[in-house]
C-alpha positions in Angstrom: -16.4 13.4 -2.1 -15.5 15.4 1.4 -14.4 12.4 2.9 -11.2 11.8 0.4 -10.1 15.6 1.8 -7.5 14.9 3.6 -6.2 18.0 4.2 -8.4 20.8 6.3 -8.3 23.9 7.7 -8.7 24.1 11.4 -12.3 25.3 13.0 -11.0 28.1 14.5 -9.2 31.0 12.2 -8.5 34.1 13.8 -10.0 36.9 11.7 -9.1 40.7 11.5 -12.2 43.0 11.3 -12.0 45.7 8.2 -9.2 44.2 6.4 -9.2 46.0 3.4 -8.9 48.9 5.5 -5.2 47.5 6.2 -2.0 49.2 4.4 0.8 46.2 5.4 0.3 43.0 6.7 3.2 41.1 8.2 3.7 37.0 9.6 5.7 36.7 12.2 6.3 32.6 11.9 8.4 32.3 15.3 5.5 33.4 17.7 2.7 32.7 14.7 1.7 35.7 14.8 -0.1 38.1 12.2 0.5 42.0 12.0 -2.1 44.2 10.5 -0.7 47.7 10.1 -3.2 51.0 9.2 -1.5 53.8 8.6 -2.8 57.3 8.9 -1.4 59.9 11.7 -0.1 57.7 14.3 -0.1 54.0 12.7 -2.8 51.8 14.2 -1.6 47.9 14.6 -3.0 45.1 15.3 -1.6 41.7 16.5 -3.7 38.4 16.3 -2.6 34.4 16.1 -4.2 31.3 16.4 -3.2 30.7 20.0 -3.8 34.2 20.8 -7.5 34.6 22.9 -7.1 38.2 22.8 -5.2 40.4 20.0 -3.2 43.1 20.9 -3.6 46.4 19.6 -1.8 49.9 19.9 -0.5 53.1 18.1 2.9 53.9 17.4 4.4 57.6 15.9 4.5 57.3 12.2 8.2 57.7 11.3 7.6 56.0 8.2 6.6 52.6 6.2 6.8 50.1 8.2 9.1 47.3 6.3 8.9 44.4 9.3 7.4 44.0 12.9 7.8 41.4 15.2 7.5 40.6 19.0 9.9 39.1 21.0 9.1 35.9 22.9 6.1 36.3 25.0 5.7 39.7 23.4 8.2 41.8 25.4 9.9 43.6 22.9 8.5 44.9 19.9 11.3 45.5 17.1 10.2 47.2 13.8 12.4 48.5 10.7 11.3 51.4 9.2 14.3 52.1 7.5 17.2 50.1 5.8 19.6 51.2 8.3 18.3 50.6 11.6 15.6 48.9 14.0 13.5 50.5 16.4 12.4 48.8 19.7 9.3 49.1 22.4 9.2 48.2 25.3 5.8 45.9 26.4 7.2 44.9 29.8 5.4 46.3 32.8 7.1 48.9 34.3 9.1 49.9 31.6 8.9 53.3 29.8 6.9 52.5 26.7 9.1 55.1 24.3 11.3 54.0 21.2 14.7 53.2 21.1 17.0 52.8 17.9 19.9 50.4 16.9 21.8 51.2 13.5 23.7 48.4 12.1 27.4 48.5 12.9 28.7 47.4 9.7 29.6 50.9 7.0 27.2 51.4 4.0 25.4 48.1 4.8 22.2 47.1 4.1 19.5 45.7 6.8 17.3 43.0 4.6 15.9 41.8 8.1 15.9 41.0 11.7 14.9 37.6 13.6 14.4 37.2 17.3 16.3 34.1 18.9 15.1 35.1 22.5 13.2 37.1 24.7 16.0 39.3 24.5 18.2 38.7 21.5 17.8 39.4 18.2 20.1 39.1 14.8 20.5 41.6 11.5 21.0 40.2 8.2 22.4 43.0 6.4 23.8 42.9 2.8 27.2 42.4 4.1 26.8 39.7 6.8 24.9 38.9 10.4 25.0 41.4 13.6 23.9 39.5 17.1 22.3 41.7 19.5 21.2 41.7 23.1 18.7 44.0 23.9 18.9 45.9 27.3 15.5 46.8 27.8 16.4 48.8 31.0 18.9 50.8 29.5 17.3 51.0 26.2 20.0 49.8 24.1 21.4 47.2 22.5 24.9 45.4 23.2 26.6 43.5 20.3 27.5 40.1 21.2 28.8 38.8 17.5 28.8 39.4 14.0 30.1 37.9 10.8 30.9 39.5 7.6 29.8 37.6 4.6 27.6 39.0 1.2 24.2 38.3 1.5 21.5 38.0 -1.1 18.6 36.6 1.2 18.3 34.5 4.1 15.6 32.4 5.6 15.2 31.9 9.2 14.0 28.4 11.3 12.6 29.6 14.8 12.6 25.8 15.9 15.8 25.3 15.8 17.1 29.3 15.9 19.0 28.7 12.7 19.4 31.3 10.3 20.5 30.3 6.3 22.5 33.0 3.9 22.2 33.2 0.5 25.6 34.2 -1.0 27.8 33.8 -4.7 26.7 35.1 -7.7 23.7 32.0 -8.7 23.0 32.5 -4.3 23.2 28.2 -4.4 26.2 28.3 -1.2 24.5 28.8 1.8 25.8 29.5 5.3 23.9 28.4 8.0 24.1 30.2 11.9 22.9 28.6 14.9 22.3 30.8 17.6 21.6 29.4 21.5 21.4 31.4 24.4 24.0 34.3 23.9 26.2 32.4 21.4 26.0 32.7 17.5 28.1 29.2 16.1 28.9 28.9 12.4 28.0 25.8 10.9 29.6 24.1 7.6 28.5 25.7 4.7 26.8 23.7 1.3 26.2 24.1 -2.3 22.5 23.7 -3.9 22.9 21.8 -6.5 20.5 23.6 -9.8 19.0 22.1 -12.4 21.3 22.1 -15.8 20.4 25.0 -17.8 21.7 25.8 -22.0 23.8 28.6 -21.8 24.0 31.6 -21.8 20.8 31.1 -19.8 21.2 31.1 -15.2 19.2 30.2 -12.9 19.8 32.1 -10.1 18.6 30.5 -6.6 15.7 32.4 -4.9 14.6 33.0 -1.3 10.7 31.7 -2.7 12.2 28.0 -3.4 13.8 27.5 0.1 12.5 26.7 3.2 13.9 25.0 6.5 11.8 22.7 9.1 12.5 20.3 11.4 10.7 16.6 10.1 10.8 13.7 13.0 13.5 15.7 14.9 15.8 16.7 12.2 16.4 20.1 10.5 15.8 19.7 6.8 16.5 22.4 4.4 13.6 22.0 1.4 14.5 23.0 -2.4 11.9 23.5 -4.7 13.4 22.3 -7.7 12.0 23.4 -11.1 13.1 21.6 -14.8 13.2 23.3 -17.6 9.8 22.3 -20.2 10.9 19.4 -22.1 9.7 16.8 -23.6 11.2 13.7 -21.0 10.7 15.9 -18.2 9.5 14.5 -14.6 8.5 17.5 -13.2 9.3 19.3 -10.1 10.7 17.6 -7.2 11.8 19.0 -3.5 15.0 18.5 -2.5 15.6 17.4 1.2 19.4 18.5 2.8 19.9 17.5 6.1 21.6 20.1 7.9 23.3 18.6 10.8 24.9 20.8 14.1 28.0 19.4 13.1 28.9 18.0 10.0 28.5 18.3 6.1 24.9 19.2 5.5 24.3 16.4 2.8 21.4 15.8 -0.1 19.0 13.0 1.6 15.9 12.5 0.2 14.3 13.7 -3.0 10.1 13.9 -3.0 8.9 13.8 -6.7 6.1 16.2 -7.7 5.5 15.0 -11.7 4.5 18.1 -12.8 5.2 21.9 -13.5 4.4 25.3 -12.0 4.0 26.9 -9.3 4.3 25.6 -5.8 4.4 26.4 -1.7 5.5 24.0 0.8 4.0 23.1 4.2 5.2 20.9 7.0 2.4 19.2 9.0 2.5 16.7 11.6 5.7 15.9 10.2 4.7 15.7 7.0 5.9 17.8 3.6 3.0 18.9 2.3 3.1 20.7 -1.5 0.8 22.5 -2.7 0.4 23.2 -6.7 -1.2 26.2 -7.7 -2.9 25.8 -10.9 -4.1 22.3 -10.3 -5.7 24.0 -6.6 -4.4 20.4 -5.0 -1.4 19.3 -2.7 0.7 16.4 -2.2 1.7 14.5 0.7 4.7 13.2 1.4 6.5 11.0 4.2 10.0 10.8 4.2 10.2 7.8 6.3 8.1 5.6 3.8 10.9 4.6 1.4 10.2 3.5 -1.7 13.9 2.3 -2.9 17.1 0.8 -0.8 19.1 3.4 -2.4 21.1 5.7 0.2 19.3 8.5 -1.7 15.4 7.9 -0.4 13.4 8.7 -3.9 9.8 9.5 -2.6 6.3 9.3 -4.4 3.7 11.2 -2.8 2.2 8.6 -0.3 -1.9 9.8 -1.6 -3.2 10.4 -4.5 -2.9 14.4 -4.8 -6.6 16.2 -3.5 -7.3 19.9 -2.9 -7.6 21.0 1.2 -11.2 20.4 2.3 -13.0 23.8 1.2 -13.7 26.3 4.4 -17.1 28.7 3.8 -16.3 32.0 4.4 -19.5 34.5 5.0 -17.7 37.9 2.7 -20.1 40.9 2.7 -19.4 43.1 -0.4 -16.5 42.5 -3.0 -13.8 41.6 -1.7 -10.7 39.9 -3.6 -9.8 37.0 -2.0 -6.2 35.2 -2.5 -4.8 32.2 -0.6 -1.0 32.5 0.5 0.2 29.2 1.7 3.4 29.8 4.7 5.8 27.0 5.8 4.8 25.6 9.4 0.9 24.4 9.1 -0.1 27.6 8.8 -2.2 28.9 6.1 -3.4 33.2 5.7 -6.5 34.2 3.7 -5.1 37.7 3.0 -8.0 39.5 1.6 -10.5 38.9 4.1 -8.1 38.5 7.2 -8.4 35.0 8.7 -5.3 32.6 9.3 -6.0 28.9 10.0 -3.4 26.0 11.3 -3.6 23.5 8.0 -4.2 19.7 10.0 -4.3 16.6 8.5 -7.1 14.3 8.3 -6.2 10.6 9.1 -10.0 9.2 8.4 -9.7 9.7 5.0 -6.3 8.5 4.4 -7.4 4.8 5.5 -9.6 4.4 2.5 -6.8 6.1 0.3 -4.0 4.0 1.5 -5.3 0.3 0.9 -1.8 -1.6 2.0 -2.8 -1.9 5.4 1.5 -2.3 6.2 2.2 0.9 5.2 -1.0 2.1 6.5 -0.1 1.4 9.9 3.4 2.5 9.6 1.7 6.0 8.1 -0.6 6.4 11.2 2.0 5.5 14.1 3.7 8.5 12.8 0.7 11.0 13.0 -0.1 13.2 16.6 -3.9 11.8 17.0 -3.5 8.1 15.4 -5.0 6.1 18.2 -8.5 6.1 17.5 -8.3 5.9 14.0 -5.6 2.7 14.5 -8.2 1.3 16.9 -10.4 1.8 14.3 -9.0 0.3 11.2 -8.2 -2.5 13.7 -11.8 -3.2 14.1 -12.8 -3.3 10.3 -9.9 -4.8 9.3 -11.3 -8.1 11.9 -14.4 -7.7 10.8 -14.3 -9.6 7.4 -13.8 -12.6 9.3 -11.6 -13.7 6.3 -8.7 -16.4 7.8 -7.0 -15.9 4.3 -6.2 -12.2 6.2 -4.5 -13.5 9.4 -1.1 -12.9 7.9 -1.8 -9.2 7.4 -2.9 -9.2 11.2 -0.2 -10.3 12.3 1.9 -7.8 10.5 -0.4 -5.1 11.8 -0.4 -6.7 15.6 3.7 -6.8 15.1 4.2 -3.2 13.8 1.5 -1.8 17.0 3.8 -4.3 19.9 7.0 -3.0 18.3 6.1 1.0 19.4 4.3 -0.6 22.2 7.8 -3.0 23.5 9.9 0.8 22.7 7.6 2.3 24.9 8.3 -0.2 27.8 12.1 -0.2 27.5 12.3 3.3 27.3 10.1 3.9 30.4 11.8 0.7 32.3 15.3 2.7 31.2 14.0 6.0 33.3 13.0 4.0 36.4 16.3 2.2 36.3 18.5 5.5 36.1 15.7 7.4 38.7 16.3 4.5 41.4 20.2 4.5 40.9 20.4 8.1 40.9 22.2 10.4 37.9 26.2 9.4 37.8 28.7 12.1 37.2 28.6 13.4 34.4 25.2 12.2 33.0 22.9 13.8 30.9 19.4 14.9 32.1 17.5 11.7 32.0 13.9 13.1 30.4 10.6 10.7 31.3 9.6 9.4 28.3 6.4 10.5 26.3 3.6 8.3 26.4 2.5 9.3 22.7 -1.1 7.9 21.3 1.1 5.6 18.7 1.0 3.4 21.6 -1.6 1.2 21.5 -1.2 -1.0 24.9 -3.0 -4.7 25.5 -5.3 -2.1 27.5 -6.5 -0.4 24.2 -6.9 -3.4 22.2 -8.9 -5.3 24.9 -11.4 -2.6 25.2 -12.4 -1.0 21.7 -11.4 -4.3 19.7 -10.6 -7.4 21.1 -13.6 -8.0 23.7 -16.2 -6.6 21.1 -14.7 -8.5 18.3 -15.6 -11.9 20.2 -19.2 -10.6 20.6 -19.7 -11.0 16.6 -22.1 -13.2 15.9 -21.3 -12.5 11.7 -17.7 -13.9 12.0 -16.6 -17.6 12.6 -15.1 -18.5 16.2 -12.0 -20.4 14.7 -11.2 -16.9 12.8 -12.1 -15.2 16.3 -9.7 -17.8 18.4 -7.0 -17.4 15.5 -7.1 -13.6 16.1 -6.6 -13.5 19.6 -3.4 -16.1 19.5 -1.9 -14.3 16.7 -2.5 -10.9 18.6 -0.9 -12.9 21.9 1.7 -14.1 19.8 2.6 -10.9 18.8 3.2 -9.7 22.8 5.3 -12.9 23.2 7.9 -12.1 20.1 8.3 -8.5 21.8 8.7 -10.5 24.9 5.4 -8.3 26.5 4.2 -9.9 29.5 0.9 -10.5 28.6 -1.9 -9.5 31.0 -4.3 -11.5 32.1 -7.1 -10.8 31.2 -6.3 -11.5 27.4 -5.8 -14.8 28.4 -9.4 -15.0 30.3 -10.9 -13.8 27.4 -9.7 -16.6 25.3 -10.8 -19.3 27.9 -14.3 -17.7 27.9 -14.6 -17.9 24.1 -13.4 -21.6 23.8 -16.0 -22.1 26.9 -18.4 -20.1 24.7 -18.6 -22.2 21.5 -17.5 -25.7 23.6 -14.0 -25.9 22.3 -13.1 -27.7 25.7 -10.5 -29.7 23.7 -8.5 -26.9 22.3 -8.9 -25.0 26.1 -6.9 -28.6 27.5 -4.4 -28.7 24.9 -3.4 -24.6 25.7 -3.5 -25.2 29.2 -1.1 -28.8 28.9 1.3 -27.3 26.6 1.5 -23.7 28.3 0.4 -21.9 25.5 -2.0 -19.7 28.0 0.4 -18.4 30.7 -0.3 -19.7 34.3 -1.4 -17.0 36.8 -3.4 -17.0 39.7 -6.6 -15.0 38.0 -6.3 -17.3 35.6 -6.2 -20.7 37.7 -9.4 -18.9 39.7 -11.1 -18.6 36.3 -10.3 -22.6 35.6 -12.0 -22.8 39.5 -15.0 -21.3 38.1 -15.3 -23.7 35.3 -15.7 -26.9 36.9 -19.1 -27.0 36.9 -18.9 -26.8 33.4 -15.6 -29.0 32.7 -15.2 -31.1 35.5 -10.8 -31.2 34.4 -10.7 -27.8 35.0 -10.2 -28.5 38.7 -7.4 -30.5 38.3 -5.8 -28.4 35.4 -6.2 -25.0 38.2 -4.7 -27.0 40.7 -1.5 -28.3 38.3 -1.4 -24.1 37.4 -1.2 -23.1 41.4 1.4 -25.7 41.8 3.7 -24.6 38.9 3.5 -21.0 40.1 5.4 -21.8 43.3 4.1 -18.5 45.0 0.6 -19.9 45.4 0.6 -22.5 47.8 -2.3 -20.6 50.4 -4.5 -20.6 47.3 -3.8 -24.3 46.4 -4.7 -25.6 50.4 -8.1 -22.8 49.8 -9.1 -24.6 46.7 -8.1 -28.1 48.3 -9.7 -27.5 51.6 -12.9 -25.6 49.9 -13.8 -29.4 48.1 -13.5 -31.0 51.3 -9.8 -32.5 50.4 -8.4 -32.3 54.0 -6.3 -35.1 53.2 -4.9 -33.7 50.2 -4.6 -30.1 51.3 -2.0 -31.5 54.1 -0.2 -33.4 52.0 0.3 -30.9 49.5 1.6 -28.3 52.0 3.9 -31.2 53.5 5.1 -31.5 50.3 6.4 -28.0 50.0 7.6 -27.6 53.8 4.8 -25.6 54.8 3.1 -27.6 57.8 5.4 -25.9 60.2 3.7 -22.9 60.0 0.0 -23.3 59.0 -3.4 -23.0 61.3 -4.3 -26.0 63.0 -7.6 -24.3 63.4 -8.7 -23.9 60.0 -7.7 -27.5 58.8 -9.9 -28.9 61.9 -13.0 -26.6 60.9 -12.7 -28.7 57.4 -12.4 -31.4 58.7 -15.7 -31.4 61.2 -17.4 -30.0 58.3 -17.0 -33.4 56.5 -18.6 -35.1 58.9 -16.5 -37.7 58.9 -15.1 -38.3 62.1 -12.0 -40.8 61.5 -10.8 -37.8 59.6 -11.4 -35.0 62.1 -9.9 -38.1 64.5 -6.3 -38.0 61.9 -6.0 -34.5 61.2 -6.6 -33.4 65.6 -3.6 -36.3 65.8 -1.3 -34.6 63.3 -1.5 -31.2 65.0 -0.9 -32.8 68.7 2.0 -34.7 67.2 3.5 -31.1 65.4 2.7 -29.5 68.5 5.1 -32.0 70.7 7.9 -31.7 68.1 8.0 -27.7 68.0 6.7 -27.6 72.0 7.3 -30.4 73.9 4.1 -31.0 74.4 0.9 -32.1 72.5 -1.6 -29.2 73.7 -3.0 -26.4 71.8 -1.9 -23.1 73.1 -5.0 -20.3 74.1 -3.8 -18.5 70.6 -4.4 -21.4 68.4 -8.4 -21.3 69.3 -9.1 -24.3 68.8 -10.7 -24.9 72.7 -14.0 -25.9 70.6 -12.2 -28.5 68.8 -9.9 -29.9 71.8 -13.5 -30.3 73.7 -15.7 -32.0 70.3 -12.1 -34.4 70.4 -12.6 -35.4 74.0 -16.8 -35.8 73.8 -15.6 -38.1 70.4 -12.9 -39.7 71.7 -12.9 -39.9 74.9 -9.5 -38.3 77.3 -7.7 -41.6 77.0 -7.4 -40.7 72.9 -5.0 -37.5 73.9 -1.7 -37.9 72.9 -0.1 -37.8 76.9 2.9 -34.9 77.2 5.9 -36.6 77.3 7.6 -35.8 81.5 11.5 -36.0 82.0 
């Protein structure tokens, strides 16, 4: 079925017109890149990636095969090796002279099995007898040499990411030397044994270039051995070895991915990922090396799906051409034959069905680039069983979203906090941190599951309630202030199906947060349940910061009385209008109060003024004249004369 594919090829491949035409192609994995060489005469090439919206093609004098081509960064320099002594460059910058210019290596009968670019401008030979670190004066048209190191080389494999470059030395070629190089500086880094599989003599096994490959997985640089048993009868199979190579430091064995079977293999890394793909079964494995399986300090790892081939890509061929599939580290996959390259993705739909624990589910998808709608998603169904027996795997799903969600939070409240203070001496570079779609905010849940879980009809409203608590609950343990409108969408569905009770007993024992929206929500609910009033009212007054609302609310039901109390209660009477307690008052009707509430103004007025009247900025000349017409001029409270 297509839907259990959960690998794919991406929609777009770049494909090279007349391919069988081609004599040499070449991948360039730093800049992606893909190098289709005709020769004939001058030799033709063309230059094409997945990124690229136009290729790049020229002619260059045919001094020979071509052995390796590659741009620099942003495609600058070219640099091609034609022979095993030397590297010719081209220059692509504007305004530069176009002709060649030639570097032999410096070291005496030496061998150059290769060149990688670690800059715009700087490149490194790996000869037979050790590494050469170049700069490359495009100007001048030359080449200054800024390092080198003399060591045997067999092989080496190169990790743009990181701009670290492994040798292959000894006899078997196990002891590798890994270089970093980083802006103008070439650093040696501790050297390490691969450890090979045990072998009868007189048979060896001698380490090859084909079973090694470095990426960097969650951050880390990882160097991946292909591992191969010899046939026997209690044989596991394959596995890939995972050695963290660290800056500084032993690079040490860490995690070991078992492949329980034989043959032939490549390796991929996607999304962080290890993808391994076995040839005569035409499927691939997945693995994650941050889903443990044991507590040992050496993580043993079982492919996290069943194994399943990469969702099949027509092609449209005209005529017979022969077709082979070469799989290259770093998501990227080149149909030689017919000249396309694709990116290999990953296909999170499918993996939900495949991956029935929804714990490690989760944990799976938090780790992967586009996760959120597809967590959203599995969200939804997983409420929509409506089975209460599967509240405690909710709340292990709501707890594993709010941890990423609280890391977030602190990290971003971190970056405000150094921003406002200002970097201290001798800080680092404070970076904002990415808002990536593993963070699933109350935002995101209250808009594609929680508010259109409620609307089910199909599901029972104690199952809906208990969801939205546990989901609550969740924000609570992560100490997530929890907005608002979670809370009014729990009063509307205990409103809904008449659970009046239950909406008291959250409100009395504080289990719904008090905030104002919320206490204007209880406001709107009288009608409905009359206590609502009161509990608003209790809400305002615990808040402290809402005494104007609670006098709006008291003086809005006609509570003149009560409205003056209250603010009297807190200190407030000082400073509040005389004008708009009288305009409640008239609109009672009821004149002994109008006749109370005039007096207490006159009588605040003589203790802040000296005197009872009611200055021209008060307005209340309409309610000093109803007084007198009520009263009569005698009732005035007389200012006191010394």
């Amino acid at each position: 079925m297509s839907e259990e594919h959960y690998l794919e090829l991406c929609d777009s491949p770049v494909q090279f017109e007349n391919a069988s035409s081609v004599n040499n192609v070449f991948f360039d994995e730093a800049n992606k890149q893909v190098f289709a060489v005709r020769s004939g005469g001058a030799t033709g090439v063309v230059v094409k990636g997945p990124d690229d919206k136009n290729s790049i093609a020229f002619r260059m004098e045919d001094k020979g095969e071509v052995k390796c081509i590659k741009f620099s960064y942003e495609n600058k320099i070219l640099a091609v090796q034609r022979s095993p002594k030397s590297v010719d460059f081209i220059n692509f910058m504007p305004d530069l002279p176009h002709s060649e210019f030639s570097q032999e290596c410096k070291t005496k009968n030496a061998t150059v099995l290769g060149f990688c670019w670690t800059s715009w401008n700087e490149i490194v030979f790996i000869t037979d007898q050790g590494v050469e670190f170049y700069q490359v004066l495009p100007d001048k048209r030359s080449l200054k040499l800024l390092k080198s190191h003399s060591i045997n080389v067999n092989w080496y494999v190169y990790c743009p990411e990181t701009s670290v470059i492994l040798l292959s030395t000894t006899v078997q070629g196990n002891v590798l030397q890994p270089f970093a190089f980083k802006c103008g500086t070439m650093s040696k880094m501790s050297k390490f044994e691969i450890e090979l599989p045990v072998v009868t003599k007189p048979a060896k096994i001698i380490l090859s270039e084909r079973d090694i490959a470095v990426a960097t997985i969650y951050g880390q640089l990882y160097v991946m051995y292909l591992k191969h048993h010899s046939r026997t009868g209690n044989n596991p199979g394959a596995e890939v070895v995972l050695y963290h190579l660290q800056r500084e430091g032993a690079c040490k064995r860490s995690h070991i991915l078992k492949l329980n079977t034989t043959g032939k293999f490549a390796l991929n890394v996607v999304d962080n990922l290890v993808i391994v793909h076995h040839q005569s079964s035409q499927t691939s494995f997945m693995f994650d090396i941050k889903m443990k399986d044991t507590d040992s300090n050496l993580n043993i790892h079982q492919p996290v799906l069943p194994a399943r081939s990469i969702h099949p890509y027509k092609i449209a061929l005209t005529g017979t051409v022969s077709v082979s599939i070469t799989v290259l580290c770093h998501s990227v996959t080149f149909l030689l034959g017919s000249g396309y390259l694709w990116y290999l993705q990953v296909k999170l739909k499918p993996v939900v069905s495949l991956l029935q624990d929804k714990s490690k589910l989760m944990e799976f998808l938090l780790r992967r680039r586009d996760c959120k709608m597809v967590i959203l998603s599995v969200c939804s169904q997983m409420l929509s069983r409506g089975d209460k027996g599967s509240l405690p795997v909710v709340a292990i799903v709501f707890d594993k979203l709010n941890q990423v969600y609280k890391e977030y939070l602190e990290a971003e409240q971190s970056y405000t906090m150094v921003m406002e203070c200002g970097p201290s001496r001798g800080s680092t570079a404070h970076k904002r941190p990415v808002r990536t779609q593993a963070v699933i905010d109350q935002s995101d849940m209250y808009t594609h599951v929680l508010s259109l879980f409620t609307e089910r009809k199909d599901v029972s409203h104690k199952f809906i309630i208990a969801v939205l608590m546990e989901y609550i609950r969740s924000l609570n343990q992560f100490q997530i202030t929890v907005q608002h409108y979670l809370y009014e969408l729990v009063i509307k569905t205990l409103v809904q199906h008449n659970l009046l009770y239950m909406l008291h007993q959250f409100l009395q024992y504080h289990v719904l947060s008090d905030s104002k929206p919320l206490a204007c929500l209880l406001l709107s609910l009288e009608s409905t349940y009359p206590p609502a009033h009161q509990l608003s009212l209790d809400m305002l007054k615990r808040l402290s910061t809402a005494n104007d609302e609670i006098v709006e609310v008291l003086l809005s039901k006609q509570q003149v009385l009560g409205a003056l109390r209250f603010i009297r209660s807190v200190g407030g009477h000082d400073n509040i209008s005389a004008r708009k307690f009288l305009d409640a008052a008239r609109q009672t009707k009821d004149q002994m109060l109008f006749y109370t509430i005039f007096r207490f103004f006159e009588q605040r007025n003589q203790r802040l003024r000296g005197s009872p009247n009611f200055t021209p900025g008060e307005h209340c000349e309409e309610h000093v004249a109803y007084f007198k017409q009520a009263f009569g001029e005698q009732a005035f409270i007389k200012p006191v004369t010394l």
